[in-house]
C-alpha positions in Angstrom: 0.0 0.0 0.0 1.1 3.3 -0.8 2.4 5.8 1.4 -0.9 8.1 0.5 -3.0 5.1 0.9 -2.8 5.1 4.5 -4.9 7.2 6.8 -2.5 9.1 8.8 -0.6 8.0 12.3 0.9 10.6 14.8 2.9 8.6 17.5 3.3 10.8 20.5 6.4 10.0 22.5 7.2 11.3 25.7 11.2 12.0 27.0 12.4 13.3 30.5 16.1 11.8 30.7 15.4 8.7 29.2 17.7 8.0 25.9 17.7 4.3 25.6 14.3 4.1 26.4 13.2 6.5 23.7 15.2 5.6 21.4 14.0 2.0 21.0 10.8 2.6 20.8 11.5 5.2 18.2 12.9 2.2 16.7 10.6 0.5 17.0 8.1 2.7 15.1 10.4 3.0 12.4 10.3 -1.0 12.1 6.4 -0.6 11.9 4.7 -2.8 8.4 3.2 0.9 8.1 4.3 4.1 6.3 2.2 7.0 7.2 3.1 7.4 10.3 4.9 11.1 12.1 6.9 10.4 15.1 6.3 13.2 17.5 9.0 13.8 21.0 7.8 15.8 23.6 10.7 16.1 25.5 9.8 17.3 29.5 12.6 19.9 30.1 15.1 17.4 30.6 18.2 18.1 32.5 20.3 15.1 30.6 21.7 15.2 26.8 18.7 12.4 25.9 17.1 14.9 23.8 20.4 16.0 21.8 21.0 12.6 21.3 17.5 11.6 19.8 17.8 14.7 17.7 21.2 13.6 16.5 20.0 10.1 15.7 16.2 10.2 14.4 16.3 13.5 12.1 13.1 12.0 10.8 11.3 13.0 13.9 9.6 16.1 14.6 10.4 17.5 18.1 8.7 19.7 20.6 10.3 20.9 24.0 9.0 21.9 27.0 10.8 24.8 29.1 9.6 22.6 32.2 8.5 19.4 33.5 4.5 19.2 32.7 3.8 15.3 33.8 1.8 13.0 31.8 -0.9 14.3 30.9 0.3 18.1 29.9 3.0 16.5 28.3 1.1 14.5 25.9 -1.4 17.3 25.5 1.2 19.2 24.0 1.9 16.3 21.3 -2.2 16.2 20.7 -2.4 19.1 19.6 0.4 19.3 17.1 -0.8 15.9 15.7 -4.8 17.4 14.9 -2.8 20.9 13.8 -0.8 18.2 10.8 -4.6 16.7 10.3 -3.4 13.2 11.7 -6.6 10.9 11.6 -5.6 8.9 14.4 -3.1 9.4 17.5 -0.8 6.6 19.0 0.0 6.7 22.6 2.8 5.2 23.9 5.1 5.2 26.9 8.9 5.3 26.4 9.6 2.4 27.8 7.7 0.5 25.4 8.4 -1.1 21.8 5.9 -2.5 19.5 5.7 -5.4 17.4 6.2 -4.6 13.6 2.8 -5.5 12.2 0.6 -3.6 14.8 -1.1 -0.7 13.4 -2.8 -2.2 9.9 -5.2 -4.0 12.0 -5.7 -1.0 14.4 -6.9 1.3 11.1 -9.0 -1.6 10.2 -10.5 -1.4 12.9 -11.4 2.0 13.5 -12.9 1.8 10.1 -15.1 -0.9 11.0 -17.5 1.3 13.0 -17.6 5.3 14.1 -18.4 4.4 17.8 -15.0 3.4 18.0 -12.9 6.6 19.6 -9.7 4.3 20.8 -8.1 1.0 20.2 -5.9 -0.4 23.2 -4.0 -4.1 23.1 -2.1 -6.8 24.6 0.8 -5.5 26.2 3.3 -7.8 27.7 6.5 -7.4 29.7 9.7 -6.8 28.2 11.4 -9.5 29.5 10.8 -12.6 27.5 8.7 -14.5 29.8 5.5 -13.9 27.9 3.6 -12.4 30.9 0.9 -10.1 30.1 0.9 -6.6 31.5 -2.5 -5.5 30.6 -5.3 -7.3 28.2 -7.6 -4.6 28.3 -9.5 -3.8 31.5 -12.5 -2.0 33.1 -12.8 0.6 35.2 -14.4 0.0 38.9 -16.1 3.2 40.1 -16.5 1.6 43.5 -12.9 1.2 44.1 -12.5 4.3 41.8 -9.6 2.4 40.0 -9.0 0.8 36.9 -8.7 -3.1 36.9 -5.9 -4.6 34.5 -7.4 -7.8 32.6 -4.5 -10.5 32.4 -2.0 -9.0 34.6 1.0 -11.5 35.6 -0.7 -14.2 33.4 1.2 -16.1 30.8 -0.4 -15.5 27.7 -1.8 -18.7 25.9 -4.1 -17.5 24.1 -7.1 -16.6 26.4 -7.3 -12.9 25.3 -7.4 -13.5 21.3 -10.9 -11.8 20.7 -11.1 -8.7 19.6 -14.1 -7.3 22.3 -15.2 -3.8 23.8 -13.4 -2.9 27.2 -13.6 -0.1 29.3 -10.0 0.9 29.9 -7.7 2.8 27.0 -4.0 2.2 28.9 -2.4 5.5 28.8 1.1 3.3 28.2 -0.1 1.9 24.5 -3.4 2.9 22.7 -4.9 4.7 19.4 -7.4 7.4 19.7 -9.1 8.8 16.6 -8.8 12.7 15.6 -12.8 13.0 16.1 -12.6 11.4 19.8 -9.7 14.1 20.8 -12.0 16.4 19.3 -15.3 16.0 20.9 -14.2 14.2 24.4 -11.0 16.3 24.4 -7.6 16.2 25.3 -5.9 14.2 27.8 -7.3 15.8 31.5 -4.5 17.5 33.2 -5.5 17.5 37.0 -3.4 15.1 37.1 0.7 15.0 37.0 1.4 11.6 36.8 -1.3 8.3 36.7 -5.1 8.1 36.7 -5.2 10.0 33.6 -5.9 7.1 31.4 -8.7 6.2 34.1 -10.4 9.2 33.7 -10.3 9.9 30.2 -11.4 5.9 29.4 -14.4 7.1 31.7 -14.8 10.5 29.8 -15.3 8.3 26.5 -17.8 6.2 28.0 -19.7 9.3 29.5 -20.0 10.6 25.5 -21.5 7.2 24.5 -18.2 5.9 22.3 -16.2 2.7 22.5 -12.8 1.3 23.6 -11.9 -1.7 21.3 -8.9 -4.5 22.6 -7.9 -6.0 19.8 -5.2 -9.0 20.6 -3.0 -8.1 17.5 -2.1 -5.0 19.1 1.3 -5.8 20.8 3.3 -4.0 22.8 6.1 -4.7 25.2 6.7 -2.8 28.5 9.8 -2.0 30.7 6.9 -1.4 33.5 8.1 1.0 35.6 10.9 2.5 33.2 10.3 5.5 32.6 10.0 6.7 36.6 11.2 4.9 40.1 9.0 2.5 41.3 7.0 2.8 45.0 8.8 6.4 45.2 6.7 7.8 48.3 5.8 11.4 46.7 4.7 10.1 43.0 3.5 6.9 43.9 2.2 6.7 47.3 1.4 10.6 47.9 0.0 10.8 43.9 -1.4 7.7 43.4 -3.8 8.3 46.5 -4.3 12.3 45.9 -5.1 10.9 42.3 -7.3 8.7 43.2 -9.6 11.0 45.4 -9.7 13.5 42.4 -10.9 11.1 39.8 -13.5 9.8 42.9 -14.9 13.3 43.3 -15.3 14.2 39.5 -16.8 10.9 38.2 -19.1 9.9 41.5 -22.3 11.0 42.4 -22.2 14.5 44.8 -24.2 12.1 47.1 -22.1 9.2 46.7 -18.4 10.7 47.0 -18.7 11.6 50.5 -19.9 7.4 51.4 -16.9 6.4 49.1 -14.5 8.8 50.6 -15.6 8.0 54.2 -15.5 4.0 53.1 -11.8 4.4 51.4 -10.2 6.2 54.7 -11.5 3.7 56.8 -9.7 1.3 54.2 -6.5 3.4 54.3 -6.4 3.5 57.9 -6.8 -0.4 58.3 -4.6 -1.3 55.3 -2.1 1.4 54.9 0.5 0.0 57.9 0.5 -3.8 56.1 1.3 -1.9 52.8 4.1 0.1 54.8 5.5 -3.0 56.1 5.3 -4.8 52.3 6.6 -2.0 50.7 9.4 -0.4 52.5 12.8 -2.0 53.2 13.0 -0.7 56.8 11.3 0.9 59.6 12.2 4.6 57.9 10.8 3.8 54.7 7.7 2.5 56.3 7.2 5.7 57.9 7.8 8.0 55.0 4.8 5.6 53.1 2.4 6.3 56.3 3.2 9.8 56.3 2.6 10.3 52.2 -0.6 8.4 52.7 -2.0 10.8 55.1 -1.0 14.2 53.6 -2.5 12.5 51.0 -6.2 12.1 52.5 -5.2 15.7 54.0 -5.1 17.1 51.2 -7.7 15.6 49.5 -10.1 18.2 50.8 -8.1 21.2 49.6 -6.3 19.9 46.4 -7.8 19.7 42.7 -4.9 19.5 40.9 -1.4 18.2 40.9 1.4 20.0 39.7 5.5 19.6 39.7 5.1 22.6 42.4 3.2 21.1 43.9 5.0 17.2 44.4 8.1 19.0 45.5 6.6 21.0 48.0 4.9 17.0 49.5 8.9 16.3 49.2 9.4 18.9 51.2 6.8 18.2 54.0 7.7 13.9 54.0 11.7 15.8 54.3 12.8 13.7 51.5 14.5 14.1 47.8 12.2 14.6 44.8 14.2 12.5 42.4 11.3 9.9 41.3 
């Protein structure tokens, strides 16, 4: 098929200090059985040379630089909206620390043009590290636990998710979203610096009636964790909780967010010192996680959105580095 031929692809990476990571999945998009595709780097002010070396080595992409550190969510906005200015039909997702398999977006197209409800297209993605575990199949989001649920996760794939199906959950680290769906749901919400986002904006597409399509011969594979530091007390346990309470509050009921907030406190009180104990190396660390958990809940009264400020002033308060 001719270059012309093919609807048009913007891949939207984003970079903060990671050049091996970015660059293979660069790669990887370069290796795609696909021609019309525009590789997009947002680079997120970082401090290393990663994005003079990218620039160096993939003069085919197009490159946009942020004089600061916008998280997820802001990031990838920026990349949105210069994929809809170059009148890219649909726009590919994916985390840095992720590379694709080579025959992955024909399908995808096909499959958007199977039916106009569709507004995004998410897939199997399994961890990069030959074991053939899945990461995510899909999933749903759970408005009583106010999380999203992973289909898959830790299985070895055998086959059990090979149908293509509706889901609720497009993963914010691999998935397709038409032009039209940025267009009438909008762009990525940006309340949020780091996680939840993908939550939130699968539940936005819901809310305005359209579809998120798994299809199985979407592959990915994932460096989970990759891109940031794992169980880091500020962006993970301070963020993923503050995160959680915002999405809560803007997706539940005005009548039903104080019950669920009331129920998930009591849960945070009850479970929050057996998750210190599991996630901490020492009596410190355990400490640090109890304390991010309840400036957390603190806050959740007064915050309504997350900003870098705003993560290294919580740094601040739990007197530790910011360096997630």
């Amino acid at each position: 098929m001719k270059k012309n031929c093919e609807p048009k692809v913007a891949a939207i990476i984003l970079n903060w200090n990671k050049y091996e990571l970015t660059a293979r999945c660069i790669e990887s998009i370069l290796e795609l059985d696909y021609n019309n595709v525009a590789i997009i780097v947002v680079d997120n002010a970082s401090t290393d040379d990663s994005l003079i070396r990218l620039k160096s080595k993939f003069k085919e992409c197009f490159y946009l630089i942020n004089d600061e550190n916008l998280g997820f969510s802001a990031g990838i906005n920026v990349g949105i909206r210069e994929a809809l200015k170059v009148k890219a039909e649909y726009v590919l997702i994916i985390n840095n620390d992720l590379h694709l398999n080579k025959r992955s977006l024909n399908e995808v197209v096909a499959c958007f043009q199977s039916s106009d409800a569709i507004a995004a297209v998410t897939g199997k993605i399994l961890f990069d590290d030959n074991t053939n575990r899945i990461w995510q199949a899909g999933g749903y989001i759970d408005m009583f636990r106010a999380s999203g649920v992973p289909r898959g996760l830790d299985e070895i794939d055998s086959g059990q998710y090979e149908i293509a199906e509706n889901v609720e959950w497009a993963s914010g680290a691999l998935s397709i979203f038409s032009a039209k769906c940025l267009l009438s749901v909008g762009l990525f919400p940006e309340e949020y610096f780091f996680g939840q986002e993908e939550w939130d904006y699968s539940a936005a597409i819901k809310n305005h009636k359209l579809v998120v399509k798994y299809l199985p011969s979407f592959i990915g594979y994932h460096r989970a964790g990759g891109s940031y530091k794992s169980n880091h007390p500020v962006l993970n346990t301070y963020g993923g909780y503050i995160n959680k309470f915002i999405f809560a509050k803007k997706y539940l009921s005005w009548y039903y967010y104080p019950v669920w907030k009331v129920i998930f406190i009591i849960y945070l009180v009850c479970y929050s010192p057996i998750l210190a104990v599991k996630n901490s190396q020492n009596l410190r660390e355990s400490i640090t996680f109890l304390k991010a958990t309840a400036l957390a809940v603190y806050d959740s009264f007064f915050i309504k959105k997350i900003t870098r400020e705003h993560l290294f002033d919580v740094a601040t308060r739990l007197n530790i580095k910011p360096g997630w």
